[in-house]
C-alpha positions in Angstrom: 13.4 -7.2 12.9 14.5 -4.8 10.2 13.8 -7.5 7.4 10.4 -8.2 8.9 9.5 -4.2 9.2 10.8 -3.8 5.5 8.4 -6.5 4.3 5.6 -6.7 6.5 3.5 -4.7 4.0 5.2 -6.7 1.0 4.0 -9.9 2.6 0.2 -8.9 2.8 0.5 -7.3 -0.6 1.3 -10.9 -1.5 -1.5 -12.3 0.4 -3.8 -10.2 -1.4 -2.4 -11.7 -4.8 -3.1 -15.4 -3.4 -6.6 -14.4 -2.3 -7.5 -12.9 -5.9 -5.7 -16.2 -7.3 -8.0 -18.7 -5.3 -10.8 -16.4 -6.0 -10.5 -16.8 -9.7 -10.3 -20.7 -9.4 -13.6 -20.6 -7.4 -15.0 -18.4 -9.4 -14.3 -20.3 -13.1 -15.6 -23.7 -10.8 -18.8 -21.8 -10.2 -18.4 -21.2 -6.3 -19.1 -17.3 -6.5 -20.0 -17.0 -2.6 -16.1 -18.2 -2.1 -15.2 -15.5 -4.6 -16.9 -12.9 -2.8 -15.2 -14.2 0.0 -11.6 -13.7 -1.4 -12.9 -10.4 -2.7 -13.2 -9.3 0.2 -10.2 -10.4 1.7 -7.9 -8.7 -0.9 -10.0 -5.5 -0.8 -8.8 -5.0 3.3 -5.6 -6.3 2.7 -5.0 -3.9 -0.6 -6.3 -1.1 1.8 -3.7 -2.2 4.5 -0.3 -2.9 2.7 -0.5 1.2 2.0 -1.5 1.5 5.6 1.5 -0.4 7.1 4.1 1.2 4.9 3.4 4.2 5.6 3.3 3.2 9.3 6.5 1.3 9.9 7.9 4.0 6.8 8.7 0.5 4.4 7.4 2.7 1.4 9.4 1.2 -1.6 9.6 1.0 -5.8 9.6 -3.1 -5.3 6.1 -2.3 -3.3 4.5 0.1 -5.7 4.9 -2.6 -8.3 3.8 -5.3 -6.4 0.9 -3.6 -5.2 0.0 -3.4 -9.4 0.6 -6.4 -10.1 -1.0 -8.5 -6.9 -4.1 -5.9 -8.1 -4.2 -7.0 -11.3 -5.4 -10.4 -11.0 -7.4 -9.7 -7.8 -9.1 -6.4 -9.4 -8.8 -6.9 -13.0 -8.8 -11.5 -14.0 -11.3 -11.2 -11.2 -14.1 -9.2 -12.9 -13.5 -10.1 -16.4 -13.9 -13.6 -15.3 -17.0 -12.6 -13.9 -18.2 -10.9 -16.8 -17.1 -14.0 -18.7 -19.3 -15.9 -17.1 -22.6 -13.6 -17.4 -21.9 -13.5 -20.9 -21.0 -17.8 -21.6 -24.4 -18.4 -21.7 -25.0 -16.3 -25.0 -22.8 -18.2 -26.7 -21.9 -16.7 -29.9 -25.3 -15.0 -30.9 -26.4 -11.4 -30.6 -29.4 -10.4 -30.9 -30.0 -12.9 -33.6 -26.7 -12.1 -35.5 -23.5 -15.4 -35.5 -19.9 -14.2 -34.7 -17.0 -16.5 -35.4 -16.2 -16.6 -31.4 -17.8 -16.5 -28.0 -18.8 -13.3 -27.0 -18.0 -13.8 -23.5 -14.3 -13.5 -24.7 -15.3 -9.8 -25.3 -15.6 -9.7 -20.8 -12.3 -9.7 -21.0 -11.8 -6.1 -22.3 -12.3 -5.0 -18.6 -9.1 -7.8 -17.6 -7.5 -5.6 -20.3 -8.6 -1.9 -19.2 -7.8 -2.4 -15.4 -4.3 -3.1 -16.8 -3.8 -0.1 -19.0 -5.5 1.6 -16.2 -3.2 0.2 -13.5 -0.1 1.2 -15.5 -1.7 5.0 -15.6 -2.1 5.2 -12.3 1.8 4.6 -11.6 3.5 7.1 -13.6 0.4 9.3 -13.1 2.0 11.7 -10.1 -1.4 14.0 -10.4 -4.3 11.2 -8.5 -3.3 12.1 -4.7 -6.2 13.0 -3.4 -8.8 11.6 -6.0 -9.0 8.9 -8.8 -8.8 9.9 -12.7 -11.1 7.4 -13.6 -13.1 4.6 -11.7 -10.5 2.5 -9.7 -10.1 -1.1 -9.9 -11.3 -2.1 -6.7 -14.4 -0.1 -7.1 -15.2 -1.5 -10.6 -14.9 -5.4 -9.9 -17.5 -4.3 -6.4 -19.1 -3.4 -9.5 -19.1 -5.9 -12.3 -19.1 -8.9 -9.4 -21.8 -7.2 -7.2 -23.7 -7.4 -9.9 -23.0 -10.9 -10.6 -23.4 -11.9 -6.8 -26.9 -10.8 -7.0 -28.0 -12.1 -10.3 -27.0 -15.3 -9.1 -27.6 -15.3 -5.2 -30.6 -13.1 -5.1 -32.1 -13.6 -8.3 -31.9 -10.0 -9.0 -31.0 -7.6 -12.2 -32.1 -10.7 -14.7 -33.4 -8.1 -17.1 -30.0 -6.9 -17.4 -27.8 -10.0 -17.2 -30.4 -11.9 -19.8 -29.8 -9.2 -22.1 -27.1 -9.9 -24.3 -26.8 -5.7 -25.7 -26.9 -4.3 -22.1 -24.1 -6.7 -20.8 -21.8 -5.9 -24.0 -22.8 -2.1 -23.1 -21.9 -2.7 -19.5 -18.5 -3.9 -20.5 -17.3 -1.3 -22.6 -18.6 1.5 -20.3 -16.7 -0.5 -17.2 -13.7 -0.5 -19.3 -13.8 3.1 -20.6 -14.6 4.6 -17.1 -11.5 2.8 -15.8 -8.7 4.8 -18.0 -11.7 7.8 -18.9 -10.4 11.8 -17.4 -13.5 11.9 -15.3 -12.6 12.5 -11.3 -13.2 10.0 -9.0 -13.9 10.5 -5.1 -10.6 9.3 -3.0 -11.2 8.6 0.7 -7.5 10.9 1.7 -8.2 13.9 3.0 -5.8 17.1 1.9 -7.3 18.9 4.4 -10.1 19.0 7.5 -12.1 21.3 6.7 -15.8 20.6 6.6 -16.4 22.5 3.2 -13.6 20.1 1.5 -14.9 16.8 2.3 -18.9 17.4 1.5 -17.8 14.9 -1.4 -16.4 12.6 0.5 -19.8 12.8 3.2 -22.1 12.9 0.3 -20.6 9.5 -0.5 -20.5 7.5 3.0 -24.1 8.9 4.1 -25.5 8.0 0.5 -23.7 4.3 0.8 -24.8 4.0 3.8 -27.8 4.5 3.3 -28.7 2.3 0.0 -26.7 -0.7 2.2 -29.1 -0.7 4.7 -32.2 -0.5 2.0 -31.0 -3.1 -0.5 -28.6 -5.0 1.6 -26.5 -7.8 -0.7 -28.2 -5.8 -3.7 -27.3 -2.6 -2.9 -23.6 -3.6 -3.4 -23.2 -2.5 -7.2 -25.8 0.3 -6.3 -23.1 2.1 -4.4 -20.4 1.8 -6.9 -23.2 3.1 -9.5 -24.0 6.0 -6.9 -20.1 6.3 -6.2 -19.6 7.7 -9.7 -22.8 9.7 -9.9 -21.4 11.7 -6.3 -18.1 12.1 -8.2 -19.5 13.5 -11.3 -21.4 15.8 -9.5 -18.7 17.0 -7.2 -15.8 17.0 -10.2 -14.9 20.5 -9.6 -14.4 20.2 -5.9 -12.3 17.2 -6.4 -8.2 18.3 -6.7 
């Protein structure tokens, strides 16, 4: 019982890894809707490995860094993938100009930032009750939400057509992952109604744009997520 209690939370960690891995493999075959799927399925299990440790008290080093590193494919190969493949079809032309590679190498930078970011957050003892810069969950809702509806709904073509705006897009994902700006956490230091207006501007406004755009709302919220933060940075500590 005791080994079972000590790695309960280990073991879903792990199963969010697997879910990120087959979500990558669908995602490079061209089955995004299986993606999103696995997406999914690592974002509830990522929330609940913290959950049961802290439940059953398992808390440990060997899950910290497990959590990091099962993250970093499902969070961070995940939406550089994704980028990579909204930028393939440019090939290696912008805006008339030849480079010597494929831009939609360059998606990768966010694969890159969500690990310099994940190895912040770590040894970063300051982000207990908010985010110092936009998480990695949060940013592949972001960067695949927005991939999900280009290709499912036929929406944001004027953005994923454009060549400029997707390279823009990818450098301002992978700044905002590592950038000092704080970012709405959903603990709560304390109860009071004054201290959490951030965290009810955030659910009320998600909410709300879910149930106007549906599917295409997804990347919306994220977008909306880090316009609430900036607003509220001084509230957030």
């Amino acid at each position: 019982m005791n080994f079972i209690k000590n790695n309960l939370a280990n073991a879903i960690t792990l199963g969010n890894l697997f879910s990120g891995c087959v979500g990558a493999v669908h995602l490079i075959s061209g089955d995004y809707q299986t993606t999103a799927v696995c997406i999914i399925i690592s974002l509830i299990l990522d929330f609940f490995d913290g959950f049961v440790a802290r439940a059953l008290k398992s808390n440990s080093n060997l899950g910290v860094q497990l959590d990091s590193l099962a993250d970093m494919v499902s969070f961070g190969v995940v939406p550089g993938l994704a980028m990579f493949k909204m930028l393939e079809p440019f090939g290696s032309e912008i805006s008339g100009f030849h480079l010597p590679f494929a831009i939609s190498y360059i998606g990768f930078l966010i694969t890159l930032f969500s690990c310099l970011r994940l190895a912040i957050f770590n040894l970063d003892e300051e982000q207990k009750y908010y985010f110092k810069g936009l998480n990695t969950p949060s940013n592949t809702i972001l960067i695949f939400g927005l991939y999900y509806a280009f290709r499912h709904e036929e929406i944001f073509v004027n953005i994923v057509n454009n060549s400029i705006l997707m390279l823009i897009l990818t450098v301002l994902s992978s700044w905002l992952l590592i950038s000092p700006i704080k970012m709405i956490a959903m603990k709560f230091k304390s109860m009071k109604l004054q201290d959490n207006y951030p965290k009810l501007a955030l659910l009320i406004g998600a909410v709300a744009i879910l149930a106007i755009f549906k599917t295409v709302g997804i990347p919306v919220v994220i977008i909306y997520y880090i316009f609430i933060s900036i607003i509220f940075q001084k509230q957030l500590k």
